[in-house]
C-alpha positions in Angstrom: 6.4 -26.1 -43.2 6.4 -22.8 -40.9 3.1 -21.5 -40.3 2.6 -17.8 -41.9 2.6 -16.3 -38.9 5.7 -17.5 -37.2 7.4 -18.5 -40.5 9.2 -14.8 -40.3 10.8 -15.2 -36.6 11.7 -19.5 -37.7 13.7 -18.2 -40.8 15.6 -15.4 -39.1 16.4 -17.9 -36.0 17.2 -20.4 -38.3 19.2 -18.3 -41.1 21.4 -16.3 -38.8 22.1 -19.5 -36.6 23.3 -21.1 -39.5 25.6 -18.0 -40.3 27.3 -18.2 -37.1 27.5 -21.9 -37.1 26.2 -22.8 -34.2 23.7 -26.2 -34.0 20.2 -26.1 -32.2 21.9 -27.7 -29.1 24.6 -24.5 -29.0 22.2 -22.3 -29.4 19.5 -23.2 -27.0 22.5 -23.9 -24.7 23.6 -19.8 -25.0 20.6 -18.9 -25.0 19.4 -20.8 -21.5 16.4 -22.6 -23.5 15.4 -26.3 -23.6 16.5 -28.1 -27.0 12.5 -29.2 -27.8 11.3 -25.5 -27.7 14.3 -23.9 -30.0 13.3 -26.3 -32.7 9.7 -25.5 -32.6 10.5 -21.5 -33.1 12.8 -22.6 -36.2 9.9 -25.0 -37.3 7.4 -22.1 -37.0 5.2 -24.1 -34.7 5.7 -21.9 -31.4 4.8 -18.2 -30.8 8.0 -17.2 -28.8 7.4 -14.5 -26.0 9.3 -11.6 -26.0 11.9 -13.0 -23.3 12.2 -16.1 -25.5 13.1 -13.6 -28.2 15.4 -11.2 -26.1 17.7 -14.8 -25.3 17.8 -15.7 -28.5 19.1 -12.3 -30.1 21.3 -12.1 -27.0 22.6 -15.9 -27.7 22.9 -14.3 -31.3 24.4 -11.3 -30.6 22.1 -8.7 -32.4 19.2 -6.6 -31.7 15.7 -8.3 -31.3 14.7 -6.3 -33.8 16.7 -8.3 -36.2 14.6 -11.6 -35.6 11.0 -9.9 -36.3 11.8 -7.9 -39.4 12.1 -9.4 -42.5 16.2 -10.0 -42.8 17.5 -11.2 -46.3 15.4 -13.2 -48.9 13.4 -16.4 -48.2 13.8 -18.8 -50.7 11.4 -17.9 -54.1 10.5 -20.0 -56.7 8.5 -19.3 -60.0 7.1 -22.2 -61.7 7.3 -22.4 -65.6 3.7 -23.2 -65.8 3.0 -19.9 -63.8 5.1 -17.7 -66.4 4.5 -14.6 -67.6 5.8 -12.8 -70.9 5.2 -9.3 -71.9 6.7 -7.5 -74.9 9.6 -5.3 -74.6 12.2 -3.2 -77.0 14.2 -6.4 -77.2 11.6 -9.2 -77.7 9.8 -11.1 -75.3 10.5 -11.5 -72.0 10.2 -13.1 -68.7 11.2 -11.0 -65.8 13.0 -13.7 -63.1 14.2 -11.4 -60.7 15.9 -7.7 -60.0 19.4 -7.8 -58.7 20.8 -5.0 -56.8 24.4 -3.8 -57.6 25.9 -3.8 -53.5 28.6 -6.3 -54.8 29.6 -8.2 -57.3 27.9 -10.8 -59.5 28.9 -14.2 -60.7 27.0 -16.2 -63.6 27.6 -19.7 -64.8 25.7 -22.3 -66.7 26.0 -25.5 -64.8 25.9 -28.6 -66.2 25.3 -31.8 -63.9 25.3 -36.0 -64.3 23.1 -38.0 -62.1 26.0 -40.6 -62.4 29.0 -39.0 -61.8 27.8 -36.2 -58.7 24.0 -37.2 -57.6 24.0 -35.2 -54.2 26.2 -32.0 -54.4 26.9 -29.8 -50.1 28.0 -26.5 -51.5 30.0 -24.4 -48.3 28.4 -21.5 -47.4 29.5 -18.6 -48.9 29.8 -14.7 -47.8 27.2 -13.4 -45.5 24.5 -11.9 -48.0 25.6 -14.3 -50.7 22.3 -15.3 -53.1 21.8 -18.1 -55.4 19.3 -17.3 -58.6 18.7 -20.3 -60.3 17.0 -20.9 -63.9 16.6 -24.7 -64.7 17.2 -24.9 -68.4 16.6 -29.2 -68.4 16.0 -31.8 -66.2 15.1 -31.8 -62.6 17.2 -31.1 -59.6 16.2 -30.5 -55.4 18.0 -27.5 -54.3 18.3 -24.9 -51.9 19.2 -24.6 -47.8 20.0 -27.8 -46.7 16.8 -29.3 -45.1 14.3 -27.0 -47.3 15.6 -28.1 -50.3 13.0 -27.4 -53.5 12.2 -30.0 -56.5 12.7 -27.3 -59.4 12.5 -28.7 -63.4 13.0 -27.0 -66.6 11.6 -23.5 -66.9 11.5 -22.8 -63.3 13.5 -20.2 -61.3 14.6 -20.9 -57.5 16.3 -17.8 -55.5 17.8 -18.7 -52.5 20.4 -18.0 -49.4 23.9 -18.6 -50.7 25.1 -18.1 -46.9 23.7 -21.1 -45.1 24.8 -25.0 -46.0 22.7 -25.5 -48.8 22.6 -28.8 -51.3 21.6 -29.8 -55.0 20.2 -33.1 -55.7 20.2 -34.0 -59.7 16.7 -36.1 -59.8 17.0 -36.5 -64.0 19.6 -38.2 -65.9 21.3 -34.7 -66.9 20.2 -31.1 -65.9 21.6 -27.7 -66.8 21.2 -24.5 -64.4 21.7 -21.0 -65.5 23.2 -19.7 -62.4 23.8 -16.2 -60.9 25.5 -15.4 -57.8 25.1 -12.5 -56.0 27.6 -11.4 -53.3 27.3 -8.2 -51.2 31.1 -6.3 -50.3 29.5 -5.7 -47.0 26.8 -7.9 -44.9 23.3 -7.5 -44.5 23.1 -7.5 -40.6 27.1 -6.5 -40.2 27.6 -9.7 -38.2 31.3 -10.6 -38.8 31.9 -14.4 -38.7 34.4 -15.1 -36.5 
């Protein structure tokens, strides 16, 4: 796991190399750095100097500004144990998340077999694209590929939609609620090529 004070600077390297595609080796290669040290800024385990950052954002092609403020949404998850429920006008609810009207939304309840599709790659999807996630039963891993989360019935996931991201079905059946949230225009206005 990142360390809290480098995990800011490893997610934005690691999210927006993602979005352009590029591996670890491209990226260290355009940006002029050895292999070992890109992987320990994405890891959170290095404290990158500022001409560290200024290659990488150049290799990137955006500001450097872009790497040390807080760019898109990490992944969140809210545990059904940790739940909260307050009264409103129309019952009883639990607040999962607020969703901001930029684009256009997309909700599904997805039903999966253990048998039949164990280990789901989803593509990546639009720049900006977010994955909220309510596990109504079973138990499934999901998120960005490599930081995947065990999530089980009652808890909620959010989670980049953008990057290569996976869903592995740990119970014999499990059914998501899921909502999609695509922006008309990207966060950062990177265009992918």
């Amino acid at each position: 796991m990142a360390s809290d004070r480098f995990d800011l600077v490893a997610r934005n390297v690691r999210r927006l190399r993602h979005e352009r595609g590029y591996s670890i080796s491209e990226l260290a290669r355009r940006a002029s750095l050895a292999k070992q040290t890109l992987s320990s800024i994405e890891a959170g385990e290095a404290n990158p100097t500022v001409l560290t950052l200024t290659a990488i954002a150049a290799a990137l092609e955006i500001p450097v500004a872009h790497l040390v403020t807080e760019y898109g949404s990490p992944v969140r998850v809210r545990r059904a144990q940790d739940a909260t429920w307050s009264d409103g006008p129309d019952g009883t609810v639990r607040k999962l998340e607020r969703i901001y009207g930029f684009g256009y939304v997309r909700t599904a309840l997805i039903r999966h077999a253990r048998a039949a599709n164990s280990h789901i790659v989803h593509r990546r999807h639009h720049p900006g694209t977010l994955h909220h996630a309510y596990v109504v039963t079973g138990k499934v891993s999901i998120g960005p590929s490599g930081e995947e989360v065990m999530v089980s019935r009652g808890d909620f996931i959010r989670f980049p939609g953008d990057v290569p991201h996976e869903t592995f079905v740990l119970s014999d059946t499990a059914v998501i609620h899921m909502v999609t949230t695509v922006p008309h225009v990207s966060q950062l206005g990177y265009r992918q090529r």
